[in-house]
C-alpha positions in Angstrom: 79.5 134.9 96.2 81.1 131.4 97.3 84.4 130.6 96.2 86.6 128.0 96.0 89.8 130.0 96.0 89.8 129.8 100.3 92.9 128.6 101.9 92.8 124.8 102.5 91.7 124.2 106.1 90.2 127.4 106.8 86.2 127.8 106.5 85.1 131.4 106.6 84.6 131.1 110.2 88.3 130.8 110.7 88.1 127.2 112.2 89.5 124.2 111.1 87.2 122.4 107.9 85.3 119.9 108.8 84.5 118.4 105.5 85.0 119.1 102.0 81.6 119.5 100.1 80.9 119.5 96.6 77.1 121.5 96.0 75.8 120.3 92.8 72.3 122.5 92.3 71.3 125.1 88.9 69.6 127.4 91.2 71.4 130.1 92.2 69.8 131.2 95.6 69.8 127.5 96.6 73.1 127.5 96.1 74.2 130.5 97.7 71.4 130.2 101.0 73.0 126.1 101.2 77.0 127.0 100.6 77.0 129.9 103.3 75.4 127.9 106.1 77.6 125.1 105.4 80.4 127.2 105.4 79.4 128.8 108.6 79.7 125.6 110.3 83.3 125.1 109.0 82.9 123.6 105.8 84.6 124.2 102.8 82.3 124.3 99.7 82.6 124.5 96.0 79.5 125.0 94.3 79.0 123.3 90.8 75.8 124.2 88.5 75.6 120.9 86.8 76.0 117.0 87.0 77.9 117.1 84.0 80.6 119.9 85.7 80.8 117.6 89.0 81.6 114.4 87.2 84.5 116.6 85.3 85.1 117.8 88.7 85.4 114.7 90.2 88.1 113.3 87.7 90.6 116.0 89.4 89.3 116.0 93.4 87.5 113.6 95.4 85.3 115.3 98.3 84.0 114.3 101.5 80.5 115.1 100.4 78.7 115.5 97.8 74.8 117.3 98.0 73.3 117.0 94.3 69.9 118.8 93.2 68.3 115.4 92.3 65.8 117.5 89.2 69.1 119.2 87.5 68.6 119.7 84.1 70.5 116.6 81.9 71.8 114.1 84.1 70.0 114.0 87.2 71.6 114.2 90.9 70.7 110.7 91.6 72.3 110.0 88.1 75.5 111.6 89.4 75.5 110.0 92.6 75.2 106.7 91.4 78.4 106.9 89.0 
């Protein structure tokens, strides 16, 4: 399972991060398939099931990126984006 709990600057690769990635999706294996390849290629990734939960999110930490589900249930991806 992907965490958020990994040492700043370190993906699981060991290199440096080259972005910090917020993955907004409800589905688990999208999640999971998505936040290990992008953590492969040095990434660090927190995943979030909902829009709701990444606004709240984004209150406390800004990312570099943020890849949203755009058919989550509630407020949509595109929704999220655009606030």
């Amino acid at each position: 399972m992907l965490s958020s709990k990994r040492p700043q600057g370190l993906g699981t690769s060991g290199r440096n991060v080259m972005a910090n990635v917020f993955l907004v999706d409800d589905h688990p294996d999208v999640r999971e398939v998505m936040g290990h390849l992008l953590e492969l290629h040095g990434h660090r990734v927190e995943v979030i099931t909902s829009a709701e939960k990444a606004l709240e999110r984004l209150q406390t930490e800004v990312p570099d990126v943020v890849i949203a589900d755009n058919r989550l249930p509630g407020l949509s991806g595109l929704d999220l984006l655009k606030q």
